[in-house]
N, C-alpha and C positions, 0 to 999 in steps of 0.2 A: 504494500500500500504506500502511496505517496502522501506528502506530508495536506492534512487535512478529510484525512479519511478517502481518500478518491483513490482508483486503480491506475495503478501507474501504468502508460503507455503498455501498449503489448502483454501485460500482465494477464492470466487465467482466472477466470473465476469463475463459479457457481452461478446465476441466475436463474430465478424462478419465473415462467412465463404462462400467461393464462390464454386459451386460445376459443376458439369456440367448440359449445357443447359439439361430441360427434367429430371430432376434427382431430383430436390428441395424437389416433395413429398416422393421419396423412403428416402433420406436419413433423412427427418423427421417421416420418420414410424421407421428406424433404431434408429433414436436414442429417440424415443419414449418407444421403446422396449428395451431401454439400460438405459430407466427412468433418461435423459438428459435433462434437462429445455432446452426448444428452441423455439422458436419464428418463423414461414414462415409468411412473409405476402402477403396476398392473397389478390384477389379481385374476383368480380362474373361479369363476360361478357356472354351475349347473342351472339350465333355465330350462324349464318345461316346455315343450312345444309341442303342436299338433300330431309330430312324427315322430315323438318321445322324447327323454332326455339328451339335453344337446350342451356340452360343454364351451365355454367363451370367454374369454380374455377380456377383459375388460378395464379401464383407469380405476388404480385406488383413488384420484382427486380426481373427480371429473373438471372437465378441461383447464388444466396443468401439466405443462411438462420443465421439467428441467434442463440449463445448459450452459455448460463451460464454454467459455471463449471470452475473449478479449472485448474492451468496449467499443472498439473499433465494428468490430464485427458484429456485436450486438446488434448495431443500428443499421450495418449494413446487411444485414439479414430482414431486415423490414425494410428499408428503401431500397436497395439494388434487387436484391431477391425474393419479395412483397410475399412474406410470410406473415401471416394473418396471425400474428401476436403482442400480446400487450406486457410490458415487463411488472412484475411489482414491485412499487417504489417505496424506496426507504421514509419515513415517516418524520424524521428528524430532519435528512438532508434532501430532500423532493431529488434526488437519484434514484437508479436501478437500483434496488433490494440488491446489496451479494449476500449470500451463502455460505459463511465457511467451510473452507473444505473437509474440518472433521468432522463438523456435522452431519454433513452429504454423504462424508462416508459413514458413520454410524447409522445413516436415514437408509442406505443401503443396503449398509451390511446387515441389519435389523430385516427386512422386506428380503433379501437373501436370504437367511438361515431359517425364518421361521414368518413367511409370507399368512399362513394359517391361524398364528397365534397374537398377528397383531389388529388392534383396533382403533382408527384413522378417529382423533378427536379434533374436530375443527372449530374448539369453542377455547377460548380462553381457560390456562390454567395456574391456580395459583403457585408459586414455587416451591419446591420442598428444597430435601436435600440433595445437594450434588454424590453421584453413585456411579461405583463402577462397579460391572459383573466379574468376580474373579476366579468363578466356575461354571460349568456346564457350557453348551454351545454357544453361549451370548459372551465367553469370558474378552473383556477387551473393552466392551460398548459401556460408555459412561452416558450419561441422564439424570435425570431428574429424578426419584424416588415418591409417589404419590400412592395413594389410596384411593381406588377406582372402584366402586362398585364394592368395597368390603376387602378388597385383594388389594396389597404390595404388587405395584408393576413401575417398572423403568417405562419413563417418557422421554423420548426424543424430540428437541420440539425444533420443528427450521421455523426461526424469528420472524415474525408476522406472515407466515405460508401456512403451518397446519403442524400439529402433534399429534404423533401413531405413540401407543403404549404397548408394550410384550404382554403377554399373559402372564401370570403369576410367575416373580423368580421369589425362593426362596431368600431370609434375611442372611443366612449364613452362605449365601452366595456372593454377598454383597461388600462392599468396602466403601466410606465417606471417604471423596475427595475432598481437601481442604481449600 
């Protein structure tokens, strides 16, 4: 980062980008094809149909997608290349939202390991304790530590985008970061 909170020329980053409802896989086939780091996260739902069960991929954030690159390209990705996306801006500084990148990768690594056990909170949550997992498959992912529904779960949250929680880890899995 450059002095003032800005990305410095050329720099990577994380952004979060909202596109329209129905659209999330076209514009990650675009900018797949435009060989753009990006991120949809998806989930696999069973939907009943006339011709029986039929399995489908679908956006864990309906229309949201993730994606690294520079802020050059950010914007040239909407002007040069008119991909039908809106960035989300930081609140503080009326910028692009960035994403740190451990975040993104815990927001990943979480949706990797156990896509089944987590549950996508798009409400505001209040902070607990900072927590890392220092067993079982989640060992590495820090978060939040809250109480959801009666259960201990790890919150991940990307800063004004959305917070997914694990399913129940156990306390003696757990360690405070300070």
């Amino acid at each position: 980062m450059s002095d003032g909170g800005l990305p410095a020329v050329g720099e990577k980053h994380w952004y979060a980008a909202y596109t329209r409802h129905n659209r999330e896989f076209a514009v990650k086939a675009r900018l797949d094809d435009l060989e753009v780091e990006n991120f949809l996260p998806t989930e696999e739902l069973v939907k009943e149909t006339p011709f029986g069960r039929k399995k489908a991929r679908v956006p864990l954030i309906h229309g949201m997608i993730f994606i690294r690159t520079d802020k050059a390209t950010s914007f040239s990705l909407i002007n040069d290349h008119f991909l039908r996306i809106v960035y989300l801006k930081d609140i503080e500084g009326h910028h692009s939202l960035i994403i740190p990148d451990k975040q993104m990768e815990d927001f990943m690594f979480l949706l990797d390991v156990s896509a089944k056990g987590v549950e996508v909170l798009n409400k505001d949550l209040k902070p607990g304790d900072r927590v890392r997992v220092i067993k079982g498959p989640l060992a590495g992912l820090e978060g939040e530590l809250m109480r959801i529904r009666g259960h201990k779960r790890v919150v991940i949250r990307l800063s004004g985008v959305a917070s997914i929680a694990t399913s129940y880890v156990p306390g003696s899995f757990l360690e405070r970061i300070k």
